[in-house]
VOVEX-96885 format. One line per 4 residues: number of its first residue (from 1); their letters; for each residue y, z, x of C-alpha. Coordinates in pm, whole numbers, plus 50000, padded with zeros to 5 digits. Each point is the difference from the previous one (the first is absolute). Example, Ala and Ser with C-alpha at 12.3 -4.5 7.8 and 13.67 -1.06 7.14 Angstrom:
BEGIN
1 = AS = 49550 50780 51230 ~ 50344 49934 50137
//
This chain:
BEGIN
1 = XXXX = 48390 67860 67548 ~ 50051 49887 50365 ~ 50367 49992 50056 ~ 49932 49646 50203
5 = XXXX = 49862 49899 49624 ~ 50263 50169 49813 ~ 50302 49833 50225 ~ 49824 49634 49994
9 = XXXX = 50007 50065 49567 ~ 50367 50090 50070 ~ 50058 49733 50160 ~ 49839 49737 49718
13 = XXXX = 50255 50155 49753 ~ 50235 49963 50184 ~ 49921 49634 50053 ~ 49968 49996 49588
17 = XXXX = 50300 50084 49923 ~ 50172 49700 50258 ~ 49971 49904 50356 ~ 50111 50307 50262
21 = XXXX = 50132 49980 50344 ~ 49748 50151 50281 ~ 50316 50248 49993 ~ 50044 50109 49656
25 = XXXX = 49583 50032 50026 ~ 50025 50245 50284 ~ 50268 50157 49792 ~ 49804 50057 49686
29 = XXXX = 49703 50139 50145 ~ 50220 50261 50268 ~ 49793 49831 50292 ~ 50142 49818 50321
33 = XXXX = 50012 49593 49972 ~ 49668 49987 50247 ~ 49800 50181 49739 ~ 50135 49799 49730
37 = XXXX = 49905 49675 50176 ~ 49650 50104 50092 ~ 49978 50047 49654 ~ 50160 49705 49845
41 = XXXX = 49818 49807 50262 ~ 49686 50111 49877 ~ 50073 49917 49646 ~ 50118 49642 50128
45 = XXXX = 49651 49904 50190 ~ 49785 50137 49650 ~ 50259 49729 49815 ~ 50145 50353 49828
49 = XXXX = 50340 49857 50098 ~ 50254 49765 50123 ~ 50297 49906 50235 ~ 50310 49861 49783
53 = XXXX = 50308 49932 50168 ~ 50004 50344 50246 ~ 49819 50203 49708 ~ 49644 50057 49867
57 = XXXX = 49909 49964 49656 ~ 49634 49992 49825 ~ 49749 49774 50176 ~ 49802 49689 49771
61 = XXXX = 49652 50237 50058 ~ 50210 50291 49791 ~ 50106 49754 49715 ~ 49670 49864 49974
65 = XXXX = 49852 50329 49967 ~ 50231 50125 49766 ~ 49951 49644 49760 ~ 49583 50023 49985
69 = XXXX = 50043 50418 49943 ~ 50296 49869 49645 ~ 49710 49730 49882 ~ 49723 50263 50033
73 = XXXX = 50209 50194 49757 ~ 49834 49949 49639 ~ 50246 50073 49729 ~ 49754 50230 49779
77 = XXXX = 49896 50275 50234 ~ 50356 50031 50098 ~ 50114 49985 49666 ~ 49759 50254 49824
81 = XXXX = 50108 50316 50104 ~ 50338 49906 49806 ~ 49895 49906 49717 ~ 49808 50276 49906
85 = XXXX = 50238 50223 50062 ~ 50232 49757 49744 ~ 49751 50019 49751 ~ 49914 50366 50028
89 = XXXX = 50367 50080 49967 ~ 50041 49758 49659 ~ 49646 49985 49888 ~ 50087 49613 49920
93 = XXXX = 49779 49731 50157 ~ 50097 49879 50320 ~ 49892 49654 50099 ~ 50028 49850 50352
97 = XXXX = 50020 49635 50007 ~ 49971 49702 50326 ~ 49991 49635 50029 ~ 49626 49912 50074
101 = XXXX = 50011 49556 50112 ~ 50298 49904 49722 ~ 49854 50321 49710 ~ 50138 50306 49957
105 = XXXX = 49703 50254 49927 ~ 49982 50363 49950 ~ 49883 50157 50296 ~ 50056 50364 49871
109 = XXXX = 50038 50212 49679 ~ 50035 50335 49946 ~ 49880 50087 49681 ~ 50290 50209 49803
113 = XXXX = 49932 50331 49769 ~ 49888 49948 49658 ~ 49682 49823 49849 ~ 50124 49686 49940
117 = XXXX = 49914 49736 50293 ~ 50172 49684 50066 ~ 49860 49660 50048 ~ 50057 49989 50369
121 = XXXX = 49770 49996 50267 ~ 49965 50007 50417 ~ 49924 49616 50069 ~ 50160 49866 49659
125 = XXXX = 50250 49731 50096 ~ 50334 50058 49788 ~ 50232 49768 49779 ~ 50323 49980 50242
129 = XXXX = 50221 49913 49650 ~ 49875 50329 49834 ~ 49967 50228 50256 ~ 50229 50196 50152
133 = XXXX = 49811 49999 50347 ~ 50001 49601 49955 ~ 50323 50048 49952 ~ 50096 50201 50260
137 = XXXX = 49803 49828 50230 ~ 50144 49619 49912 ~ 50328 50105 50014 ~ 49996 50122 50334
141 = XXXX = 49742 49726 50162 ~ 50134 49691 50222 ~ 50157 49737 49792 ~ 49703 49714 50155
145 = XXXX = 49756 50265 49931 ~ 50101 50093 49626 ~ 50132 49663 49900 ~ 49605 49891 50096
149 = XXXX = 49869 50303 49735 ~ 50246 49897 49769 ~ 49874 49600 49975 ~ 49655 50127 49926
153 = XXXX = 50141 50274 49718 ~ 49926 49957 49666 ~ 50174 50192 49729 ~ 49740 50160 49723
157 = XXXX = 50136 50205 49729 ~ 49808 50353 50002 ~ 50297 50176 49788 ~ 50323 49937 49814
161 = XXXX = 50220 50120 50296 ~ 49779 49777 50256 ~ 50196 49714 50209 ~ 49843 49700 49953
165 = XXXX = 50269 49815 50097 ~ 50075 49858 50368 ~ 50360 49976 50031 ~ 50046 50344 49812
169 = XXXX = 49771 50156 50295 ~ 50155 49906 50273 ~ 50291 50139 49887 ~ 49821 50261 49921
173 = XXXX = 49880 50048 50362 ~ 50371 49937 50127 ~ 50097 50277 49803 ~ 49714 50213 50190
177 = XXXX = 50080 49901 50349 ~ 50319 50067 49920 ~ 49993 50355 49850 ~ 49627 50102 50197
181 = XXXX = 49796 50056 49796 ~ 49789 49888 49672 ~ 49895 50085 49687 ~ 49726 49896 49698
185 = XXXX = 50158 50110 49679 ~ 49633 49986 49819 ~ 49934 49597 50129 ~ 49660 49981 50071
189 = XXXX = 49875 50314 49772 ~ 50255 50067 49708 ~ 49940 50408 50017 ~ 50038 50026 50420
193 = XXXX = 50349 49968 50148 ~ 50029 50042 50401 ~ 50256 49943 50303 ~ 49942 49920 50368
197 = XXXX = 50115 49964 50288 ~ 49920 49817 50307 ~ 49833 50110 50329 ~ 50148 49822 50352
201 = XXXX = 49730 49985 50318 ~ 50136 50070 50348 ~ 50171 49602 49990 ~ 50239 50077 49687
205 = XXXX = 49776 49813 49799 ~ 49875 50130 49655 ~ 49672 50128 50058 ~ 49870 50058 49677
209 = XXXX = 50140 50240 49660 ~ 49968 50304 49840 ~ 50036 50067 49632 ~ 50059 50300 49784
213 = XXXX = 49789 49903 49623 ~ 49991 50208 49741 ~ 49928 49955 49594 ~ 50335 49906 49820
217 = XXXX = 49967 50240 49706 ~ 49998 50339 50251 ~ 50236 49819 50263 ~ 50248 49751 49909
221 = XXXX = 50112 49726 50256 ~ 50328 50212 50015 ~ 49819 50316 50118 ~ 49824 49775 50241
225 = XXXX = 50316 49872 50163 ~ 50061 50396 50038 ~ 49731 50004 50252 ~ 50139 49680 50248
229 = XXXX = 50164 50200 50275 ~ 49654 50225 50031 ~ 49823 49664 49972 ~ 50269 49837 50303
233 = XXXX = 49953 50286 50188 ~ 49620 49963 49983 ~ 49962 49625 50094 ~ 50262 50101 50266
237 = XXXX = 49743 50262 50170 ~ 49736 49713 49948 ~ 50251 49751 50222 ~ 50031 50252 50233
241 = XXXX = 49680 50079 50081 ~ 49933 49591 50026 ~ 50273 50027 50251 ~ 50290 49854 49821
245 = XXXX = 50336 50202 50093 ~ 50249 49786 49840 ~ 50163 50065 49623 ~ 49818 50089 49662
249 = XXXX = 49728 49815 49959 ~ 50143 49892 49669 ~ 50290 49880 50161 ~ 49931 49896 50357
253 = XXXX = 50204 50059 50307 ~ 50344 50036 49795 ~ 49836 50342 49888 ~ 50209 49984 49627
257 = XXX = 49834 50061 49659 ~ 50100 49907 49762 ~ 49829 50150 49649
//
C-alpha cells in the first residue's frame, strides 16, 4: 500500500477515536508537521475531515460514507455464518428473527439434527407473545415503537403455558429487558421450548434475534438456559459485525448479564 495511502488511513483513525492537534498528528505518524498538514489538508478539501477548535476531527463526507456503508448492511448475510456454526455445535434449530414494517418474521432457520421438523419457516411472520424471538425482540425495541405492536396484539391461546394476557406480558417483557434475554417454555408448540437473545445494529438498537429451539422431551428449558452465554456470545459476534461496539447485546451498553 502507498505509504501516502497508508498515513492518510492513519490519520482517519486517528480522527475516530477524537479530534487531534496538527501536533499530536505529526507525532503519531513519526513525520514533520509540514507532511502532516499536506496530508490533513488533503483530507479537509475531499470533506475527509475537519477544523475544531485548533484540532481536526472526521469531516461530514467521512460520516456520510460510513452511515450509507451501516444501512447497506443486511442482517442475514452477516448473521449466517454464526448461526451455523451455533447449530452445528448443538444440532438444535437456530432461528434468526427481524422486524419487517411493525411484524416480526423469520428470516432464517437452520434446520437442527434429527427427523422431526418444526413448523417454522423463512418468511413466516411470528407470534411476539409466544415466541422467544418476539420476545426478545419487543423487549428490547423503542417504547413508541413497541407500545404501537403492542395496541394491535391480540392474545390467542395455542397451549396451556401461552400468555394470553396483556398486563401479564408486559411484565413479562420487563422481566426480559431486564435480565437479556427470552424464553418460550412450550407457548406456541407444547413439545418445543427455546431462548433468545437479541441482535443490536451499529446504532445500539436491537437489530433483530436469535433463538436456540429444540424438542422439550430430549432438551428441557433448563438445559436450554445451559446454552445462553454461547447463545450471548453469538448475537454478540452478530452486533459486531453490524458495527455495534458497545455492551452485550442482551444487555446494551452497561455490558451486565444477568441469567
Amino acid at each position: 500500500m502507498s505509504q501516502t495511502v497508508e498515513r492518510a488511513l492513519r490519520i482517519i483513525e486517528l480522527f475516530a477515536q477524537r479530534p487531534h492537534s496538527l501536533g499530536e498528528i505529526a507525532a503519531d505518524l513519526g513525520v514533520h508537521r509540514s507532511t502532516a498538514l499536506r496530508l490533513v489538508q488533503t483530507l479537509e478539501r475531499g470533506g475527509f475531515a475537519r477544523p475544531v477548535d485548533g484540532r481536526y476531527t472526521v469531516g461530514f463526507r467521512m460520516v456520510a460514507i460510513a452511515q450509507h456503508a451501516v444501512e447497506q448492511l443486511d442482517l442475514h448475510p452477516v448473521a449466517h455464518p454464526h448461526l451455523l456454526r451455533l447449530g452445528d455445535r448443538y444440532g438444535h434449530t437456530v432461528h434468526l428473527a427481524q422486524m419487517v414494517e411493525d411484524e416480526i418474521v423469520y428470516v432464517t432457520k437452520v434446520e437442527g439434527r434429527g427427523a422431526l421438523r418444526m413448523r417454522s419457516r423463512v418468511g413466516q411472520p411470528v407470534d411476539p407473545h409466544t415466541s422467544g424471538v418476539g420476545k426478545a425482540i419487543l423487549a428490547h425495541l423503542e417504547e413508541s415503537t413497541r407500545e404501537r405492536i403492542l395496541a394491535r396484539l391480540r392474545y390467542p391461546r395455542h397451549t396451556e403455558t401461552s400468555i394470553t394476557d396483556p398486563a401479564a406480558f408486559r411484565t413479562e417483557l420487563a422481566r426480559i429487558a431486564e435480565r437479556g434475554w427470552a424464553e418460550d417454555d412450550g407457548e406456541f408448540e407444547d413439545f418445543v421450548a427455546c431462548v433468545a437473545v437479541p441482535v443490536r445494529d451499529a446504532r445500539g438498537r436491537v437489530a433483530g434475534a436469535v433463538s436456540l429451539t429444540a424438542l422439550r422431551a430430549a432438551t428441557p428449558l433448563e438445559r436450554l438456559r445451559d446454552l445462553l452465554p454461547e447463545l450471548t456470545e453469538t448475537c454478540a459476534a452478530i452486533s459486531r459485525d453490524l458495527g455495534w461496539t458497545g455492551g452485550s447485546p442482551a444487555t446494551g451498553p452497561s455490558g451486565q448479564h444477568r441469567p
